[in-house]
N, C-alpha and C positions, 0 to 999 in steps of 0.2 A: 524809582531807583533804576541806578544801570549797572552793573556789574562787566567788570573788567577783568577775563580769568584765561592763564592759559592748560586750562583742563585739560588732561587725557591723559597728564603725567603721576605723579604725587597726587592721591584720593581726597588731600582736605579742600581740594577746587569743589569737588564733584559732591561732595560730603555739602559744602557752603550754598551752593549753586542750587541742591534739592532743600535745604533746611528756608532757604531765602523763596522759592517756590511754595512751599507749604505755609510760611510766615510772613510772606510780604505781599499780598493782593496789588499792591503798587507796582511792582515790578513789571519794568516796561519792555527791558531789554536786556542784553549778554551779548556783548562784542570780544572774541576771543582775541589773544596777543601771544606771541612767539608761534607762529601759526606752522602746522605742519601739514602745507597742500591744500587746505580746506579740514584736512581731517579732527583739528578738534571744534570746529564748529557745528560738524555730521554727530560729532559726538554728541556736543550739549543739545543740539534740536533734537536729537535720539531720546537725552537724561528728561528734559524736561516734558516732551510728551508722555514719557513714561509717569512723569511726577504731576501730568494732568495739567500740566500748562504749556499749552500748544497757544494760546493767546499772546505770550511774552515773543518776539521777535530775537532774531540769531543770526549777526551778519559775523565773518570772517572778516579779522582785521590785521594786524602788522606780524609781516613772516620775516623771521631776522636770520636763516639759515640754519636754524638751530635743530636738530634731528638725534639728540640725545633725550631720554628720560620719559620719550613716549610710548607708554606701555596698553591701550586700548586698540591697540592696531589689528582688526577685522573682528572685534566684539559689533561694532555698530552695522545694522542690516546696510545692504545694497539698496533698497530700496528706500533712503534718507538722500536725499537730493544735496547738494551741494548750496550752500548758503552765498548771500548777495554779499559783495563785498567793498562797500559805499557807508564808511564808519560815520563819515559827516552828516550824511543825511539819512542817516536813521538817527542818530542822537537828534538833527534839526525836527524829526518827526514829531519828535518823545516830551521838546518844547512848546509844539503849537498846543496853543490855544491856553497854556498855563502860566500861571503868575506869579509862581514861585520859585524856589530853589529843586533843581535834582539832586538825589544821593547820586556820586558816580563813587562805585565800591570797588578799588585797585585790588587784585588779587595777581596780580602777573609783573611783566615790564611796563613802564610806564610809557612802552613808544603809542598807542592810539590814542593818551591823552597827549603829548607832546606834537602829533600832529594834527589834532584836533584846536589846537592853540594856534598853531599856524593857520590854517585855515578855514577855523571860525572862532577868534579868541573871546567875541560877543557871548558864546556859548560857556564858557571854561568859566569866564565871570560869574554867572549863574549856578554854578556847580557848588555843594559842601560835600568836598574830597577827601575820604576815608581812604589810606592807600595799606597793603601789607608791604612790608617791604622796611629797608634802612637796617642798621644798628651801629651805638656808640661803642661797644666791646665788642666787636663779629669772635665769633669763635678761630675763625683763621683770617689774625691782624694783617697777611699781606693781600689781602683782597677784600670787596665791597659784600653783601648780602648780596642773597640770591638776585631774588627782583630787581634791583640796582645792578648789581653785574651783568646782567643779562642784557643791558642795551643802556650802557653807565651815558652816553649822550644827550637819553633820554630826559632820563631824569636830573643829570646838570643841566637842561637847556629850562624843564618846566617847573624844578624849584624858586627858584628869585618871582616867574611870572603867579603861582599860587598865591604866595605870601600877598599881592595887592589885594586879594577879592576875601580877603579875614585868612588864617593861617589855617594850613590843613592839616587832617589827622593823620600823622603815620604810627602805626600799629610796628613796632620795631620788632625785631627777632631776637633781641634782648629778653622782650618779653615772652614771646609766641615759643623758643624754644626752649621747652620744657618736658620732660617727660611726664607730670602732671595729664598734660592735654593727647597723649598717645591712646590711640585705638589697635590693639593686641587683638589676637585672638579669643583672649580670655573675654573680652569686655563685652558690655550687656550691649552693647550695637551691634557689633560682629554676628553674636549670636544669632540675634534678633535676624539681619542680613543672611547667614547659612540656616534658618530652620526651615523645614518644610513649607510652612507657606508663607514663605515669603514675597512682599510683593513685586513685581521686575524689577523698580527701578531699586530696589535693597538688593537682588539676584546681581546689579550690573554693579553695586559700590562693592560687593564682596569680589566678585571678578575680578576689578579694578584690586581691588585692597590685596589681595593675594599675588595678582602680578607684580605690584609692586612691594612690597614688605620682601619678597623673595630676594628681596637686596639691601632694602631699605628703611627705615622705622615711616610713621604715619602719624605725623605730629597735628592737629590740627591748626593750623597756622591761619588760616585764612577763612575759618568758621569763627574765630575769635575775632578776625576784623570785621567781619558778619554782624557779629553781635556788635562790636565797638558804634558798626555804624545806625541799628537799630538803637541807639544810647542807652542799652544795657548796661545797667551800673555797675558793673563787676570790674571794669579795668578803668585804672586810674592812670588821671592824664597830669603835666606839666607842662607849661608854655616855655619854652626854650629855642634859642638861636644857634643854629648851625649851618657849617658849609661840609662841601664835598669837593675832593678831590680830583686829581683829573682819572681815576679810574673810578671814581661814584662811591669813595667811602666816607664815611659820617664824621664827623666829629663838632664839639660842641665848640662855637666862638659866638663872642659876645656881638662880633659885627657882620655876624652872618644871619640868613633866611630865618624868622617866625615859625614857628611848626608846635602845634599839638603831639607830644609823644608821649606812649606809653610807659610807666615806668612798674606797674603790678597789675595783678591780675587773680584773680578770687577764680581756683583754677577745677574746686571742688564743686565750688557754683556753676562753674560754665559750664562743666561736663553734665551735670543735671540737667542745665539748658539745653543741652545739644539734644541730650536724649529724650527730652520731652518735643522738641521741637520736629523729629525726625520718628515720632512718634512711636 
């Protein structure tokens, strides 16, 4: 598995990133996207040694100028070195020697797999691509979903190419935004995260979870592509044709792009999941 996350913002990166450490022994790698300086990839090589896997690698990948929404800034020690920032050949790493498919798990913008297509499309063939990101109702009609707006080039350039190597899953915000999948203060994670002994890397999602929810809710978006892409039965899919727009909004045509999307989600189930999984 690789995961594709632009962590340090919004907790359900950080939340996914340690649940996929604790539950996925396969996990090779985390190449961060909308990158700020290096800083969220200081972060996850921070999250993940805390969550005991210092094995899985952490390169810094595509910085789209974006400097809104990042709220871990001088939580991570000085003494986390700055990650390599060579996306192509660490994914080329993560292929040798194996003979089958990678999970690549989107949780951000689509720009490291769009350039990854450019220059090694051999590799993107081999990939079954779980993205978070899209929706066919976005809650504000005059713009794309997060992940899609955030570098809408992106993901017009590497839809059409997806669709030849079998259709891929996109986990839609249709589905993900829900207050079902919210983490409150109330809730047996939080908890769990502020009690006395709690372990660091639960010390650093409460950090996290607090600076942001000071503005914003904590939906888990991207723990539910987690599990989508672990093929956790909970969320049901459709095979459906659509295009996008020239700003990267969704809609459904009969003579557009193949895609796996989400259309429900068993949201009572997941949250059990999450918390057994985050232990």
């Amino acid at each position: 598995m690789v995961i594709d996350t632009d962590a340090g913002g919004d907790p359900d990166d950080s939340v996914a990133v340690v649940a996929a450490a604790r539950l996925v022994p396969e996990l090779a790698l985390v190449v961060t996207s909308d990158e700020y300086g290096g800083e969220r990839a200081r972060f996850v090589r921070w999250l993940l040694d805390l969550a005991g896997r210092s094995d899985v690698r952490v390169v810094a990948g595509a910085d789209l100028g974006n400097r809104r929404g990042f709220v871990v800034g001088g939580m991570c020690p000085a003494d986390v070195p700055p990650q390599v920032t060579d996306v192509a050949a660490a994914v080329s790493e993560v292929f040798e020697g194996l003979d089958g498919q990678v999970r690549w798990v989107g949780m951000g913008p689509l720009s490291n797999l769009a350039s990854l297509q450019r220059e090694r499309p051999e590799l993107v063939a081999r990939m079954a691509v779980t993205q978070m990101g899209g929706a066919i109702n976005y809650r504000d009609p005059s713009r794309a979903e997060h992940n899609f707006r955030a570098d809408p080039d992106a993901v017009i350039e590497i839809l059409p190419t997806l669709e030849r190597w079998g259709p891929p899953t996109f986990v839609l915000s249709d589905v993900t935004f829900n207050p079902a999948i919210e983490i409150t203060a109330k809730s047996p994670l939080y908890r769990r995260w502020a009690a006395p002994d709690a372990r660091p890397w639960e010390r650093v999602l409460r950090e996290q979870f607090d600076r942001w929810t000071a503005k914003y809710p904590a939906l888990q978006h991207d723990a539910l592509a987690l599990a989508a892409a672990m093929l956790w039965p909970g969320v049901r899919f459709v095979r459906e044709h659509v295009v996008l727009d020239d700003v990267a909004r969704m809609s459904l045509n009969a003579d557009g792009a193949e895609i796996k999307m989400s259309i429900s989600a068993d949201y009572s189930a997941f949250m059990s999941w999450l918390e057994t999984a985050l232990g």
